[in-house]
MOPAC internal coordinates of N, CA, C and O (Angstrom, degrees):
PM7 1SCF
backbone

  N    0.0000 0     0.00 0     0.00 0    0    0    0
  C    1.4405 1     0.00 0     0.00 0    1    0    0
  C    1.5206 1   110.49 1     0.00 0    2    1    0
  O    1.2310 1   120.24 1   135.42 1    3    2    1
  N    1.7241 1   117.15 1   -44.58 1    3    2    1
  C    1.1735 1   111.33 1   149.75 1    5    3    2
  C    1.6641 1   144.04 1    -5.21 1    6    5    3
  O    1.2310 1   140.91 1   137.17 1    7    6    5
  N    1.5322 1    77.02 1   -42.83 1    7    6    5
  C    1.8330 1    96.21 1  -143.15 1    9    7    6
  C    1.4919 1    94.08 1   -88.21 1   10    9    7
  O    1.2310 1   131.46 1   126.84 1   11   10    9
  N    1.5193 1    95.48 1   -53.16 1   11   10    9
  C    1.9702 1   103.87 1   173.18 1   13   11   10
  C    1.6325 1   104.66 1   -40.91 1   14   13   11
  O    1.2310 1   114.28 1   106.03 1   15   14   13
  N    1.2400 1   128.44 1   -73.97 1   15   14   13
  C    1.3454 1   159.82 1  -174.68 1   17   15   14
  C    1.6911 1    92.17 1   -19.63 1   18   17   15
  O    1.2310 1   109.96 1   110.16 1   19   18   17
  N    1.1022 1   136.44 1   -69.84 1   19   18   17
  C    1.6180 1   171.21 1   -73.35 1   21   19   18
  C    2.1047 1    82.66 1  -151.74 1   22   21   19
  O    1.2310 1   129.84 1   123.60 1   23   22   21
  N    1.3178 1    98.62 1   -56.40 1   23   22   21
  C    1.2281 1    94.86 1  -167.60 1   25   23   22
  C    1.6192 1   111.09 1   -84.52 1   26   25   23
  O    1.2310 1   117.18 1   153.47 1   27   26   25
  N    1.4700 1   122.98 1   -26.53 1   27   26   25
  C    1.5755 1   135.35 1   164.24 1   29   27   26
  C    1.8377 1    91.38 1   -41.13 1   30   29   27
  O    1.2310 1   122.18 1   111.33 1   31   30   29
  N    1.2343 1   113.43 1   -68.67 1   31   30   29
  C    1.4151 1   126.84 1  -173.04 1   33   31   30
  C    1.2760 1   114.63 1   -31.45 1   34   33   31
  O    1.2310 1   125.68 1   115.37 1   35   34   33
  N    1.7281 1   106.69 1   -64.63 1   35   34   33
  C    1.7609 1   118.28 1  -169.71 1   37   35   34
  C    1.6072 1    90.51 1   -66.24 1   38   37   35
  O    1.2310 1   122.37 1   126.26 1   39   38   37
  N    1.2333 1   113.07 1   -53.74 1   39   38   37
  C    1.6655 1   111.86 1  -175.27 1   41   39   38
  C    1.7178 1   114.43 1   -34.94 1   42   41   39
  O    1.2310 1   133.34 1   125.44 1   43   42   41
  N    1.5241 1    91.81 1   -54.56 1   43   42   41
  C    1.9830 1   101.20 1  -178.90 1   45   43   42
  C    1.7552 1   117.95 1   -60.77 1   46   45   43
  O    1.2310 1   128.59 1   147.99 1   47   46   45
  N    1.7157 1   101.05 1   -32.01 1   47   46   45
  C    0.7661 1    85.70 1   160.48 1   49   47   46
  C    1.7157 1   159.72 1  -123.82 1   50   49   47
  O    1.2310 1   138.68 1  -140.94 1   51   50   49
  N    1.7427 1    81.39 1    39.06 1   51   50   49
  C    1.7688 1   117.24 1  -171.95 1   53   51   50
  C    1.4958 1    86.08 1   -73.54 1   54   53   51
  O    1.2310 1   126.37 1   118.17 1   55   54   53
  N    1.8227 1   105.37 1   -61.83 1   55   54   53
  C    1.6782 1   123.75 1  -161.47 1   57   55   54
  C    1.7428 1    93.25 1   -39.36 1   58   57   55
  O    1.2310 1   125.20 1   110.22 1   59   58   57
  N    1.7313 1   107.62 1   -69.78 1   59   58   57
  C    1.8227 1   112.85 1  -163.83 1   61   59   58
  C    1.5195 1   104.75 1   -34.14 1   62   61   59
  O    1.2310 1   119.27 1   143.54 1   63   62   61
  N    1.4209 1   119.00 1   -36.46 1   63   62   61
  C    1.2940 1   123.44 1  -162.96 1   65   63   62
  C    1.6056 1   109.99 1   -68.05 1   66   65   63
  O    1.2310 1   132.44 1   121.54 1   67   66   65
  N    1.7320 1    93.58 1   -58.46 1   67   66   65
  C    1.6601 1    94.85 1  -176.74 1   69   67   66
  C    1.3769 1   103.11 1   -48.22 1   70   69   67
  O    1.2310 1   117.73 1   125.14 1   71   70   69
  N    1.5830 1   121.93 1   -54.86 1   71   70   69
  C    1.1673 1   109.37 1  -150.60 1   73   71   70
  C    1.5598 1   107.13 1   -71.93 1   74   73   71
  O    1.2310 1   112.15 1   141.53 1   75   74   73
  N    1.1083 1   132.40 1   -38.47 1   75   74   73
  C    1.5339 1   115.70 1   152.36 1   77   75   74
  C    1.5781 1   143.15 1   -62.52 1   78   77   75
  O    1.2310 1   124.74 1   177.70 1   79   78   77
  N    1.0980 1   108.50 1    -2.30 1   79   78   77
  C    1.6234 1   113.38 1   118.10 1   81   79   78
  C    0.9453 1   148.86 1   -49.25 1   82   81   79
  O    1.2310 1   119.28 1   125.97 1   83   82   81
  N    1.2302 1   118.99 1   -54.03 1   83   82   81
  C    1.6301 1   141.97 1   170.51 1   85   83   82
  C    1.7925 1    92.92 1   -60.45 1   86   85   83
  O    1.2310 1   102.95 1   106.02 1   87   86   85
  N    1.2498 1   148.90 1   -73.98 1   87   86   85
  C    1.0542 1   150.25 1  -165.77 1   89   87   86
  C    1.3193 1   106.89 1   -68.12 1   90   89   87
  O    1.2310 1   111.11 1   162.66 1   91   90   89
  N    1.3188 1   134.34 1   -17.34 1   91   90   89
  C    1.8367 1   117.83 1   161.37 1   93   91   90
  C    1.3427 1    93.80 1   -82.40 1   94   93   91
  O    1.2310 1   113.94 1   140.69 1   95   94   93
  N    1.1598 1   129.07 1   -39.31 1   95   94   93
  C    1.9254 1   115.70 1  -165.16 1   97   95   94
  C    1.7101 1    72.88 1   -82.56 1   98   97   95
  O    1.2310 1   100.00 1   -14.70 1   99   98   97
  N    0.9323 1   153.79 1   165.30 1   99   98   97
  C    1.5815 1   166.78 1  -142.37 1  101   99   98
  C    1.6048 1    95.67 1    63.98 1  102  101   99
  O    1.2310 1   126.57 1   124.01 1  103  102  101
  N    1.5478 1   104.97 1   -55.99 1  103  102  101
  C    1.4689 1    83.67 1  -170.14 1  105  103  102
  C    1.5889 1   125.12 1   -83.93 1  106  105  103
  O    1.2310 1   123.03 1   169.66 1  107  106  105
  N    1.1585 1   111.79 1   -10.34 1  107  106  105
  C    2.0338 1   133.17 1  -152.67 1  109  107  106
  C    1.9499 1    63.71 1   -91.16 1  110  109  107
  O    1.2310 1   111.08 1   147.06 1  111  110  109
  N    0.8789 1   134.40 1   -32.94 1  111  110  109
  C    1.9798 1   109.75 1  -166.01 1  113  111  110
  C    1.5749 1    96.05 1  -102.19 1  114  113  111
  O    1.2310 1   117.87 1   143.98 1  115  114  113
  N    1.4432 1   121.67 1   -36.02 1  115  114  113
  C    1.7026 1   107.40 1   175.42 1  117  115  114
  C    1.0463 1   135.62 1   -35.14 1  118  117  115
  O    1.2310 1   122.23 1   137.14 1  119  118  117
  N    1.7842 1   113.34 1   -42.86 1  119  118  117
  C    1.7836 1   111.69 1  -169.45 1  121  119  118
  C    1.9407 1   111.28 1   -66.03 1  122  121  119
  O    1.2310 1   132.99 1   148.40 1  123  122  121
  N    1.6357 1    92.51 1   -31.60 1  123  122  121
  C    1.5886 1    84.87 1  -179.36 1  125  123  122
  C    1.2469 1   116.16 1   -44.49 1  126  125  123
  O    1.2310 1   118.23 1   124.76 1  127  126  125
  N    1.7587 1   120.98 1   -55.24 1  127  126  125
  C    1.4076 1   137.70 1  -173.96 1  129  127  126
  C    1.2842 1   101.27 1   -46.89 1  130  129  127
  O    1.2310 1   120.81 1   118.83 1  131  130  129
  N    1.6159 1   116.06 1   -61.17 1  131  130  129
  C    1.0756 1   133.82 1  -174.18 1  133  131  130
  C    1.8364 1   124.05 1   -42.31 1  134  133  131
  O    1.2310 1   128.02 1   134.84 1  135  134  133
  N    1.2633 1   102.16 1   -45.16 1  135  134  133
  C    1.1991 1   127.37 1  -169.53 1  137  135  134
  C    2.1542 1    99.24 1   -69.32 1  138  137  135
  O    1.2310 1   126.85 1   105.61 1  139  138  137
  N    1.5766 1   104.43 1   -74.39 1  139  138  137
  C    1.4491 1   114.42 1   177.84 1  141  139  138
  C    1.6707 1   100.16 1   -52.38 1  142  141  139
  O    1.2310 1   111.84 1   149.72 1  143  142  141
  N    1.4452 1   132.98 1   -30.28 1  143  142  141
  C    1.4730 1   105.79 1  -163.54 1  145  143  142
  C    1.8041 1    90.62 1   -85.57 1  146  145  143
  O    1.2310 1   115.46 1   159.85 1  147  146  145
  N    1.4407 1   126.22 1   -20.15 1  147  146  145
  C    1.6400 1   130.92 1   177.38 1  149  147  146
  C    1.0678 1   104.72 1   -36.84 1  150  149  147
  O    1.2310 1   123.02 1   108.74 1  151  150  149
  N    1.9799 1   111.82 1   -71.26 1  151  150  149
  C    1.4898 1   133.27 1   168.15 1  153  151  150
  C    1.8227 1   133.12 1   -39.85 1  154  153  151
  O    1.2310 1   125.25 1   147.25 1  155  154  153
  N    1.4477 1   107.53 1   -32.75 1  155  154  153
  C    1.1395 1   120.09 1   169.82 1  157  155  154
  C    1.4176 1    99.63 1   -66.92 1  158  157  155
  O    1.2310 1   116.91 1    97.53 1  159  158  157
  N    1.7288 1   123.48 1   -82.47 1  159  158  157
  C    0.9784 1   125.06 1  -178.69 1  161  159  158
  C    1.8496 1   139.50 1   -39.15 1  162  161  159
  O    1.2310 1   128.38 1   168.38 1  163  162  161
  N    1.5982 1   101.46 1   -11.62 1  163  162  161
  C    1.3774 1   120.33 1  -179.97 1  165  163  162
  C    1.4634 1    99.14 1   -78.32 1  166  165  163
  O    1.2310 1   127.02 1   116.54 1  167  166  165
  N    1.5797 1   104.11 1   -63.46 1  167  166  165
  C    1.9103 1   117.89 1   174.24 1  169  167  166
  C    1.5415 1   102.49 1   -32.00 1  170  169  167
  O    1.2310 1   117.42 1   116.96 1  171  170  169
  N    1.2425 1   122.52 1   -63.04 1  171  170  169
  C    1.1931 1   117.53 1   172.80 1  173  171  170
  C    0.7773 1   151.97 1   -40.28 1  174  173  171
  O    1.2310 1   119.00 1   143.55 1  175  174  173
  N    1.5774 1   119.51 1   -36.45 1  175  174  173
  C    1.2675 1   145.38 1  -170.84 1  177  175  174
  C    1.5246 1   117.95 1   -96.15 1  178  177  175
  O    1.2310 1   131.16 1   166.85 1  179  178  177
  N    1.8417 1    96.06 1   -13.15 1  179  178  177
  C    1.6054 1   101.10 1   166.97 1  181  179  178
  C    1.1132 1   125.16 1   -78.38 1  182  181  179
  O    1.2310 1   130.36 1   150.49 1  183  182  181
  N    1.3818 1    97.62 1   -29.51 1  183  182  181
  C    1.8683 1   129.66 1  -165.52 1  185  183  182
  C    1.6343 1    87.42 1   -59.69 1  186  185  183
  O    1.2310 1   113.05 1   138.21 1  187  186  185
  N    1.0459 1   130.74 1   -41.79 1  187  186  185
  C    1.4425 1   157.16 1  -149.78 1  189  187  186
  C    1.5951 1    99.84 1   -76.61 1  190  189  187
  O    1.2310 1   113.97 1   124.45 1  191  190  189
  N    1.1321 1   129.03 1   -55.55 1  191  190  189
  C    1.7516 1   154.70 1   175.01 1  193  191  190
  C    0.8964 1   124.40 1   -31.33 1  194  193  191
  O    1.2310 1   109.09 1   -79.85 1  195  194  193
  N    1.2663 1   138.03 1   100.15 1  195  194  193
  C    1.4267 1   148.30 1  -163.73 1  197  195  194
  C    1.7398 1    91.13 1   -87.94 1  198  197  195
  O    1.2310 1   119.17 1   -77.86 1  199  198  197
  N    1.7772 1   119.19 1   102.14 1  199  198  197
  C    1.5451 1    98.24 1   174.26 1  201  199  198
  C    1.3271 1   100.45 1   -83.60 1  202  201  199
  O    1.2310 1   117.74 1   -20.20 1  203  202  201
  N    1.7207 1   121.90 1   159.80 1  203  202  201
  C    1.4308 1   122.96 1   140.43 1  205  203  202
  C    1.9723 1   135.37 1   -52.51 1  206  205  203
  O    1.2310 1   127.10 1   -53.07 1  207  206  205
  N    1.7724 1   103.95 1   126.93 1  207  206  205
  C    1.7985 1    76.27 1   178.37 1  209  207  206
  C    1.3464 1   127.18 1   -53.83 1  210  209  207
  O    1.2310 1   121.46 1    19.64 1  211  210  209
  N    1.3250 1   114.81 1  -160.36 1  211  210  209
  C    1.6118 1   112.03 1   167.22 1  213  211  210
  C    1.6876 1   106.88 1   -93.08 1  214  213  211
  O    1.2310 1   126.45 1  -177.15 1  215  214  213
  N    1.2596 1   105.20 1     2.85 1  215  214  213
  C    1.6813 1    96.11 1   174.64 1  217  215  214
  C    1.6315 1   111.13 1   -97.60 1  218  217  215
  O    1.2310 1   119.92 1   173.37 1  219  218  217
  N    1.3733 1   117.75 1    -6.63 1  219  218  217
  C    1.0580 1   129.97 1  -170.11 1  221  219  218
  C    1.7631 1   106.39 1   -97.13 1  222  221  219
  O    1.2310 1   128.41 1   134.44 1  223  222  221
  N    1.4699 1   101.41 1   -45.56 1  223  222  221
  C    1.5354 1   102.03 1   161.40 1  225  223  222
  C    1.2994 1   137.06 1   -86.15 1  226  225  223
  O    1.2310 1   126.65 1   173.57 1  227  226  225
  N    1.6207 1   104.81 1    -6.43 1  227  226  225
  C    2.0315 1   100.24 1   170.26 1  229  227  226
  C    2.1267 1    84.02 1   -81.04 1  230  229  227
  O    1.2310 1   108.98 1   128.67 1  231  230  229
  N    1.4481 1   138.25 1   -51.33 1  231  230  229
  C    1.5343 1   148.08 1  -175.02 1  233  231  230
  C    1.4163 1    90.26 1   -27.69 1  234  233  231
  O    1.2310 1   121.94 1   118.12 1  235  234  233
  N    1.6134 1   113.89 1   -61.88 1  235  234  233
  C    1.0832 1   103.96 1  -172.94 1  237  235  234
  C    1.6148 1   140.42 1   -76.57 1  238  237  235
  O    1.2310 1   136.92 1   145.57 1  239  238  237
  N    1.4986 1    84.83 1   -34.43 1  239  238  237
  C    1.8429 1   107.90 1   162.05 1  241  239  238
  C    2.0734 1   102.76 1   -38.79 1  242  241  239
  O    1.2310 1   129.24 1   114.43 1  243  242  241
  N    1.0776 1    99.80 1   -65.57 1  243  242  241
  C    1.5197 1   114.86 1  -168.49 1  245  243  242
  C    1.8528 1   110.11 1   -59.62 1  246  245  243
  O    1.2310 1   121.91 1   162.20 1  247  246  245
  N    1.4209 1   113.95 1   -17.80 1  247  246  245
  C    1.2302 1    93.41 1  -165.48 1  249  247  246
  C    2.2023 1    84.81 1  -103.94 1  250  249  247
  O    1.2310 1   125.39 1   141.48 1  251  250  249
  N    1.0185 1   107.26 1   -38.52 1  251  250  249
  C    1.5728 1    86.60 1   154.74 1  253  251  250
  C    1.1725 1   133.74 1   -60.84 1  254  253  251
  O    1.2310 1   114.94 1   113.18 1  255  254  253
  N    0.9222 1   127.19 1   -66.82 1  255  254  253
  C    1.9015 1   106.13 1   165.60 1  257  255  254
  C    1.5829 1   125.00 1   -45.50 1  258  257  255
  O    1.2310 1   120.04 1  -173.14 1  259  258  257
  N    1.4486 1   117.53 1     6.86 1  259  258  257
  C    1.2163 1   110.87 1   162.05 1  261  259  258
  C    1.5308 1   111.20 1  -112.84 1  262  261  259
  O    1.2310 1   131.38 1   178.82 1  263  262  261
  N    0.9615 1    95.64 1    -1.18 1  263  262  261
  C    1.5522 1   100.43 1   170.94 1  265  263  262
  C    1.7266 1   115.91 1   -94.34 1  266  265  263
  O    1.2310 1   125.09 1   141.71 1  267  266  265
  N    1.3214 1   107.84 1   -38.29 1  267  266  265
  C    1.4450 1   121.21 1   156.35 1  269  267  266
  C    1.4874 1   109.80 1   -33.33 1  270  269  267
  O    1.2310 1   116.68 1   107.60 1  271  270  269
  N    1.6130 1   123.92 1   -72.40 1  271  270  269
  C    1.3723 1   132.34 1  -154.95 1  273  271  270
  C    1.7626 1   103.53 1   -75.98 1  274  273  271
  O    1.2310 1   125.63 1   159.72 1  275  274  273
  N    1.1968 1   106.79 1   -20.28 1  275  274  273
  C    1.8562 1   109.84 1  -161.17 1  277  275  274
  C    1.1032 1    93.04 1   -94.00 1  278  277  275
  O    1.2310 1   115.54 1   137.20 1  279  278  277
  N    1.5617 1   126.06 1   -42.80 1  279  278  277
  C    1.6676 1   122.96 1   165.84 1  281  279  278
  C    1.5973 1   114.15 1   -58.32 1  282  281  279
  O    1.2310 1   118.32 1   151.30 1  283  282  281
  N    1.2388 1   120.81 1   -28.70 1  283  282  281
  C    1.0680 1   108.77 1  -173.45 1  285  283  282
  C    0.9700 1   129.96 1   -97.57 1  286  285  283
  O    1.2310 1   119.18 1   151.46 1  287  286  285
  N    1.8407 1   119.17 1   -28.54 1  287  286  285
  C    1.3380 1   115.85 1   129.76 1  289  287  286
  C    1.3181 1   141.64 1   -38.38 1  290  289  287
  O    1.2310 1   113.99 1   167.03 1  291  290  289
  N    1.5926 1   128.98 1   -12.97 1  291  290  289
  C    1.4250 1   126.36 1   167.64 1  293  291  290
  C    1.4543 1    96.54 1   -97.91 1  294  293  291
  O    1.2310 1   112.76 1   165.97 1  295  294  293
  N    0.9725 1   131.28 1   -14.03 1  295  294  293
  C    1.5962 1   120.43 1   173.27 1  297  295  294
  C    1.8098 1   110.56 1   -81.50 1  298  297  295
  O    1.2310 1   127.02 1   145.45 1  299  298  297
  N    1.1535 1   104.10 1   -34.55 1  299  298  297
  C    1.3448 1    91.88 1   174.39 1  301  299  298
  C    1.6219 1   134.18 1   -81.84 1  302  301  299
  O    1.2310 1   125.40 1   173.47 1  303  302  301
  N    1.7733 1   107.23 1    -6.53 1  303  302  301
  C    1.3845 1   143.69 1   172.65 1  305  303  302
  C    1.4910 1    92.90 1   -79.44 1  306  305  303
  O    1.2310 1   107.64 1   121.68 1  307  306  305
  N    1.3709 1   140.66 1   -58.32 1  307  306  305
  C    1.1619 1   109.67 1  -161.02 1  309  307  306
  C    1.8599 1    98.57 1   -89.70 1  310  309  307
  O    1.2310 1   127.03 1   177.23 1  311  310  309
  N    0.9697 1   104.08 1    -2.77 1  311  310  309
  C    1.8104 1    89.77 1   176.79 1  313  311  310
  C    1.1807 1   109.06 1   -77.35 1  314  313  311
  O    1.2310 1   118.36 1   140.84 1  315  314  313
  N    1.6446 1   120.74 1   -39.16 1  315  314  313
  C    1.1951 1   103.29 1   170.17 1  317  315  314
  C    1.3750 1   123.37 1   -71.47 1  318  317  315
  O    1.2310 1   120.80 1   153.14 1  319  318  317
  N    1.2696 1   116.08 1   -26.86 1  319  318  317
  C    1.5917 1    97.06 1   171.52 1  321  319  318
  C    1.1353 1   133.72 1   -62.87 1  322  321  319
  O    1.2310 1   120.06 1   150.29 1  323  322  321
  N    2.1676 1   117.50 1   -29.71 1  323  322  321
  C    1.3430 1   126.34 1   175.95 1  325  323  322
  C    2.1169 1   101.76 1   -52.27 1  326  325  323
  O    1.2310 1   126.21 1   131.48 1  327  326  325
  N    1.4465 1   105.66 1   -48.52 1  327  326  325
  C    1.2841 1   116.26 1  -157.66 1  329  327  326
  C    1.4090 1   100.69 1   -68.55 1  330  329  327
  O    1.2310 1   112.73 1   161.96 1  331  330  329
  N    1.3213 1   131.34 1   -18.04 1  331  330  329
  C    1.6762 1   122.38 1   175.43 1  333  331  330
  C    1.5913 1   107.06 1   -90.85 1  334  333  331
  O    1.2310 1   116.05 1   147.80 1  335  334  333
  N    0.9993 1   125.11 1   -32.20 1  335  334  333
  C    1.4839 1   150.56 1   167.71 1  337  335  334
  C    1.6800 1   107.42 1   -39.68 1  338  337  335
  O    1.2310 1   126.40 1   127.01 1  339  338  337
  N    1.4926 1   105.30 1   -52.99 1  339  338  337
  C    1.1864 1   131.74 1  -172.64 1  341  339  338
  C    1.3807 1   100.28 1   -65.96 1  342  341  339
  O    1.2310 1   117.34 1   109.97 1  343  342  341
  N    1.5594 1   122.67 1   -70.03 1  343  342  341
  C    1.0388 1   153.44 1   159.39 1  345  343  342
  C    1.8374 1   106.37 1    -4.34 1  346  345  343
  O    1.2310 1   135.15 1   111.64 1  347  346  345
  N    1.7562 1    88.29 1   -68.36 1  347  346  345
  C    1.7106 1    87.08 1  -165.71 1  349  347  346
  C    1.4729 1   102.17 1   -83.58 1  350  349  347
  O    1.2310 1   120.77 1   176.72 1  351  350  349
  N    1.4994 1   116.14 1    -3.28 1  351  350  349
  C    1.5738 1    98.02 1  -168.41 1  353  351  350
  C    1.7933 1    96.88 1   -89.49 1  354  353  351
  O    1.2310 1   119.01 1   155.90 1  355  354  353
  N    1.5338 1   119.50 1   -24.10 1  355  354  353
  C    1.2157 1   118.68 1   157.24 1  357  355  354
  C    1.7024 1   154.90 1   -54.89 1  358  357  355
  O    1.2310 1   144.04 1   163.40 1  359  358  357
  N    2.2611 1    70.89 1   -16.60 1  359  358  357
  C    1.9854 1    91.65 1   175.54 1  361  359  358
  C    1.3798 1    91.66 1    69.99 1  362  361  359
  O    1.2310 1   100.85 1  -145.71 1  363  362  361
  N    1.3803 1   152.40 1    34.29 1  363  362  361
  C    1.6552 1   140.46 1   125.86 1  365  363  362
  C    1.6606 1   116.07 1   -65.71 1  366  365  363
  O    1.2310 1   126.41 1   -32.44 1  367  366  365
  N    1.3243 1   105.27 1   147.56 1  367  366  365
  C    1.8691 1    87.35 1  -179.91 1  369  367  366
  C    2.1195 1    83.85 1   -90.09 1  370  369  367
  O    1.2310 1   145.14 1    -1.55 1  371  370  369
  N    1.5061 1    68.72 1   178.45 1  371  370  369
  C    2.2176 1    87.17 1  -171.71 1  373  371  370
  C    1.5768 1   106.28 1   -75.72 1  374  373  371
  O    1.2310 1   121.02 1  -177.29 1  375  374  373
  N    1.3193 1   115.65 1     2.71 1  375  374  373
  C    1.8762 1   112.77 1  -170.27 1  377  375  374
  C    1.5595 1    93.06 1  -110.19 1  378  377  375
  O    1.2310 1   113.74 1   169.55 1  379  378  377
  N    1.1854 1   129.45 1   -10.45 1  379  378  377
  C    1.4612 1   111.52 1   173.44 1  381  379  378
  C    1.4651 1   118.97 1   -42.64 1  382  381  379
  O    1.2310 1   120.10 1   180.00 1  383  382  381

């Protein structure tokens, strides 16, 4: 009875084996599928894409770079003001 018992075992665990076999070869062939249905679905999804014209992207080009220069002109306004600020609270005159 042993012996049966012993062999249920090796049997259970011949089956665990195949079947994790069977599930890497399932997976070692999936990515191909996987991969072309990615690509299909990308094509698609462009098809899908509302582009902007080119009058809409120089409109937009232009209102960032004016936002660039106006920010960066108030950033460089308040540094100089921290740095004279600095200046007098240190007792240096501003022409050093």
């Amino acid at each position: 009875m042993a012996k049966d018992a012993s062999l249920t075992k090796e049997e259970a665990k011949a089956k665990k084996a195949n079947e994790k076999n069977s599930k890497k070869a399932a997976l070692a062939k999936k990515p191909k599928k996987s991969i072309v249905k990615y690509f299909k679905d990308l094509r698609s999804e462009f098809k899908k894409v509302v582009w902007p014209s080119k009058k809409t992207v120089f409109n937009n080009t232009v209102v960032v770079l004016v936002t660039l220069v106006v920010s960066g002109v108030c950033i460089w306004g308040i540094d100089t003001l921290f740095a004279a600020l600095l200046r007098l609270a240190l007792g240096m005159s501003i022409t050093e």
